[in-house]
SEMI-356892 format. One record per residue (C-alpha): x negated, y negated, z. Coordinates in steps of 0.05 Angstrom, whole numbers, padded with zeros to 5 digits, always signed. Example, Ala and Ser with C-alpha at 12.3 -4.5 7.8 and 13.67 -1.06 7.14 Angstrom:
<nodes>
-00246+00090+00156
-00273+00021+00143
</nodes>
This chain:
<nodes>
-01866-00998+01530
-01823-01022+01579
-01831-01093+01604
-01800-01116+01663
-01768-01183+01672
-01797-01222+01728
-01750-01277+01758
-01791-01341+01782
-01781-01407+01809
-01824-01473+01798
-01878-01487+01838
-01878-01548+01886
-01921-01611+01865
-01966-01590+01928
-01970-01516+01904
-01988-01530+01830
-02045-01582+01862
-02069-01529+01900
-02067-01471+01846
-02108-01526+01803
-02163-01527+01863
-02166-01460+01862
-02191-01446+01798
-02256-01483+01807
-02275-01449+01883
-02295-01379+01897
-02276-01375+01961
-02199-01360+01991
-02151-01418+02000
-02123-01386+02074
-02080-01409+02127
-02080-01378+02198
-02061-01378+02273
-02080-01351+02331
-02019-01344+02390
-02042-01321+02461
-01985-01296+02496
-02008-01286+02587
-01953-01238+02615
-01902-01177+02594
-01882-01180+02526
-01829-01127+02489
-01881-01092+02431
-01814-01069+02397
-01778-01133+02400
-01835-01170+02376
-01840-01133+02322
-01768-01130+02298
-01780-01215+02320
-01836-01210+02264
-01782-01178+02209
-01725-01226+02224
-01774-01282+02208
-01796-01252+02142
-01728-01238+02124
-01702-01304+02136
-01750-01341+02105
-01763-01329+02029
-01831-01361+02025
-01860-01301+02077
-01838-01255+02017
-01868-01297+01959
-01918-01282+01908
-01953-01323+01862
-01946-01298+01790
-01982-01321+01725
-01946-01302+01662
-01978-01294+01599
-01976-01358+01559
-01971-01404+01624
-02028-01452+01653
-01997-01441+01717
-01956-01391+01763
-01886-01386+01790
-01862-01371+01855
-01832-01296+01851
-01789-01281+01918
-01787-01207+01929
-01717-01186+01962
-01755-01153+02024
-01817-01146+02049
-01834-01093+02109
-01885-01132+02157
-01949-01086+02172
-01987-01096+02241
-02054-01082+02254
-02059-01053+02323
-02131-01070+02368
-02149-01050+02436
-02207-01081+02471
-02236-01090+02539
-02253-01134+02583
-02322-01137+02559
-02305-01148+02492
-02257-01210+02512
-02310-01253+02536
-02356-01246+02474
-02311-01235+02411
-02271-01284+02380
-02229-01269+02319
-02229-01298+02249
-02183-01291+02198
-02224-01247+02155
-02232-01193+02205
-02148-01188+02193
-02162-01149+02131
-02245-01136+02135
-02262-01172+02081
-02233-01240+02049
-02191-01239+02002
-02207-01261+01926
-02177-01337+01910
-02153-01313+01845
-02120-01253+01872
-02050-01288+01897
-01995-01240+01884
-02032-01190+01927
-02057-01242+01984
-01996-01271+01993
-01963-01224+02043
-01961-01241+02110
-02023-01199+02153
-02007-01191+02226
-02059-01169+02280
-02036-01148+02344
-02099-01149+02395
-02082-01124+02463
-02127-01152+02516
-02130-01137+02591
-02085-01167+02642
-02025-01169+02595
-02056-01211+02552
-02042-01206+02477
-02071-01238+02417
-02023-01251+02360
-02066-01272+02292
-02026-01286+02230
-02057-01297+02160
-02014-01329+02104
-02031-01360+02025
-02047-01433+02027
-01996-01433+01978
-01939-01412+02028
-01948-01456+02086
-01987-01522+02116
-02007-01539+02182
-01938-01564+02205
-01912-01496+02178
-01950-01464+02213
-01923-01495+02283
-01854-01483+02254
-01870-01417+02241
-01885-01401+02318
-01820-01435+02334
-01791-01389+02295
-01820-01326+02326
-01802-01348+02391
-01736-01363+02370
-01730-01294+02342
-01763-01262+02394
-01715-01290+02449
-01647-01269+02393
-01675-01200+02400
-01685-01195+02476
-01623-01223+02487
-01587-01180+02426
-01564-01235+02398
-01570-01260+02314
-01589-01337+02298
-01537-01371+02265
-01566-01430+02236
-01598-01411+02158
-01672-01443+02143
-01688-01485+02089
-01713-01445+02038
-01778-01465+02005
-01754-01457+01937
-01696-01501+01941
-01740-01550+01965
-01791-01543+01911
-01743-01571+01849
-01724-01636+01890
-01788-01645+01901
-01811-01642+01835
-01758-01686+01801
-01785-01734+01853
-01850-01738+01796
-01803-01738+01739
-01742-01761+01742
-01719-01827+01714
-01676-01849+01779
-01749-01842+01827
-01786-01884+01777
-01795-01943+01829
-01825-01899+01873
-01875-01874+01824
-01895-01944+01802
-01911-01962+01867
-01962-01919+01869
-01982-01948+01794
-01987-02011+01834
-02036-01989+01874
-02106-02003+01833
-02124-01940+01821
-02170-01899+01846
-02218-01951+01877
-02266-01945+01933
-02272-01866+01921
-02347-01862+01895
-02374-01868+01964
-02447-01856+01974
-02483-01841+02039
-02550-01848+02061
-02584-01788+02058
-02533-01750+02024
-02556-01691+01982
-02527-01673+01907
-02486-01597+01914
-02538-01556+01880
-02501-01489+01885
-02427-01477+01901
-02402-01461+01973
-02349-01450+02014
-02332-01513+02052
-02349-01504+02129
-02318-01570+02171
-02362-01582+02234
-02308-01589+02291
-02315-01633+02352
-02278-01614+02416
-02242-01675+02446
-02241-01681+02522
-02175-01696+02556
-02213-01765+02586
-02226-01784+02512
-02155-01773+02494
-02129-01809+02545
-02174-01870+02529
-02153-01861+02452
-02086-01874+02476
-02090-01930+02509
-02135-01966+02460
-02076-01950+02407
-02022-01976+02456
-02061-02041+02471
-02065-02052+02396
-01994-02023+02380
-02009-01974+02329
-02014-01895+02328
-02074-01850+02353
-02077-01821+02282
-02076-01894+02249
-02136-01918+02296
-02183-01855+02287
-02170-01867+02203
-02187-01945+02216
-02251-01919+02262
-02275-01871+02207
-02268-01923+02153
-02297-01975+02199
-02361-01924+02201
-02362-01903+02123
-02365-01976+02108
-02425-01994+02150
-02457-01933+02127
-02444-01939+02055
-02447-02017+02054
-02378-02017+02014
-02333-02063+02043
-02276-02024+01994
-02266-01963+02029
-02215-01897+02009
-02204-01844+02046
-02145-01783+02034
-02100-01779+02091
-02058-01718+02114
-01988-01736+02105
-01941-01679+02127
-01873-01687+02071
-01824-01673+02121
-01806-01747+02134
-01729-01721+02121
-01699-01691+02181
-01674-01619+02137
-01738-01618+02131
-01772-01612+02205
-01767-01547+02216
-01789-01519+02145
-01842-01472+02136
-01878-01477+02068
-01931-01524+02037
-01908-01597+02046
-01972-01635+02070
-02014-01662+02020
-02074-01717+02020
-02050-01783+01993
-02110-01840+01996
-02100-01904+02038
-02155-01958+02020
-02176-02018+02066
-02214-02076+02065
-02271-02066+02124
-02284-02142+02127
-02337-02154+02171
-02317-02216+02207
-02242-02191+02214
-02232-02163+02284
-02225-02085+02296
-02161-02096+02330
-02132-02135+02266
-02169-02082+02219
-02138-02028+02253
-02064-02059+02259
-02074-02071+02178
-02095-01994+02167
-02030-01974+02207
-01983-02019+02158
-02027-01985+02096
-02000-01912+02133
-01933-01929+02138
-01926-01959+02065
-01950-01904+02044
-01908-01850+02087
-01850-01879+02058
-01871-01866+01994
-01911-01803+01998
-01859-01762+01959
-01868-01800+01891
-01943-01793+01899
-01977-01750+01843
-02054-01733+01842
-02058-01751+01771
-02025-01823+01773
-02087-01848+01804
-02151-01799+01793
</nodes>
């Protein structure tokens, strides 16, 4: 019996996190885009734009492999991968009353537990009327993060433009699995340990067993559905000057409003909530695509006789202590 030798690389702290989750959900941990590009656009060159990206980035050609004996996988890079595009012509009629999700990429969803087969990249191509085209991407959780996914349409473009203009990019991406080993000896290494114990430092997982009123006990597991609020331009406007008046960011005074709102529901002054951090605070690290992001919890103190604006202004230092720290941060150090 012959037994061939597989070559793998470490997952990233964020990765193994995520391959943890994974186990305990039945539904598919996904990430996906939707592009809509108005005017002419080369079909050929956007395709060979689609290949140079794959090519140059390894972690569009990664699979997730568990070997026998191991709790957890390894990233395998395959040396090429040819990109397949799905092809869909629809009328004018349709383009008013179908939208696109990412399951209809493949018609049907893809198992969670099935990695090495979902991870390769799934490309629609949906050609609409009056040049417009629909360009809907599908990746692993496991391969890229919301950021990534903007990088990865920078990317395209940038590809797309080297081919029209029959040119080749010079500059070489980051590769994901180069960035994976710093990032673990981040968590283990004896020369980080000051950032880990600042995280020690921290109290521990306080404020998390939040209870609402009303709130119902999960009697039967199911895919998590977010409800999503459009934001009008007015309102983001006003958001903005609210945050300049108090000199903080937009994203610090929406995280001090939602605290603000758990803690008069709840009645818990101690409130924590897990805040999307993007781990690309070093500049090589921008323009990556992979998994970076991960939730790190920021606590506060929703006194009620300290003013919003000071609330707020103490919820933005909280974010940018722990930004500067978010690489040493491990799930288990506090939960």
């Amino acid at each position: 019996m012959h037994n061939e030798a597989i070559e793998g690389y470490r997952l990233s702290p964020q990765q193994r996190y995520l391959w943890k989750l994974r186990q305990t959900v039945s539904y598919p941990f996904r990430a996906s885009l939707t592009l809509l590009v108005e005017g002419a656009i080369s079909e050929p060159a956007l395709r060979e734009a689609l290949q140079r990206v794959v090519d140059r980035n390894e972690i569009l050609r990664t699979s997730f492999e568990q070997l026998p004996g191991m709790s957890t996988a390894v990233q395998v890079i395959r040396e090429a991968a040819t990109i397949v595009i799905e092809e869909v012509n629809i009328g004018p009629e349709d383009q008013e009353q179908r939208s696109y999700r990412p399951e209809e990429l493949t018609g049907k969803r893809a198992d969670t537990r099935d990695e090495g087969a979902a991870a390769q990249m799934k490309v629609r191509l949906i050609r609409g009327p009056h040049e417009r085209v629909k360009i809907t991407i599908e990746l692993s959780a496991m391969q890229v993060d919301e950021q990534g996914l903007r990088n990865l349409v920078k990317e395209i473009a940038s590809c797309y433009a080297a081919v029209i203009n029959g040119e080749d990019l010079e500059d070489e991406p980051v590769q994901y699995a180069d960035i994976a080993e710093p990032l673990n000896e981040l968590l283990e290494s004896d020369d980080t340990k000051t950032g880990r114990e600042y995280w020690k430092s921290q109290g521990g997982a306080t404020g998390w067993d939040l209870r609402l009123p009303l709130e119902r006990e999960e009697t039967s597991k199911c895919e998590f559905s977010p409800m999503k609020e459009v934001v009008r331009f007015e309102q983001v406007k006003r958001l903005d000057a609210v945050a300049e008046k108090i000199g903080v960011s937009v994203e610090a005074l929406l995280l001090g409003a939602w605290q603000t709102l758990l803690s008069k529901l709840s009645g818990q002054e101690e409130i924590t909530v897990g805040a999307l951090f993007d781990g690309r605070s070093y500049k090589e690290l921008k323009d990556s695509i992979g998994l970076l992001a991960r939730f790190i919890p920021v606590n506060s103190q929703a006194d009620k006789d300290l003013k919003f604006s000071r609330f707020i202004s103490q919820v933005n230092g909280s974010v940018a202590s722990r930004s500067k720290f978010q690489g040493y941060y491990d799930w288990d150090l506090l939960l």
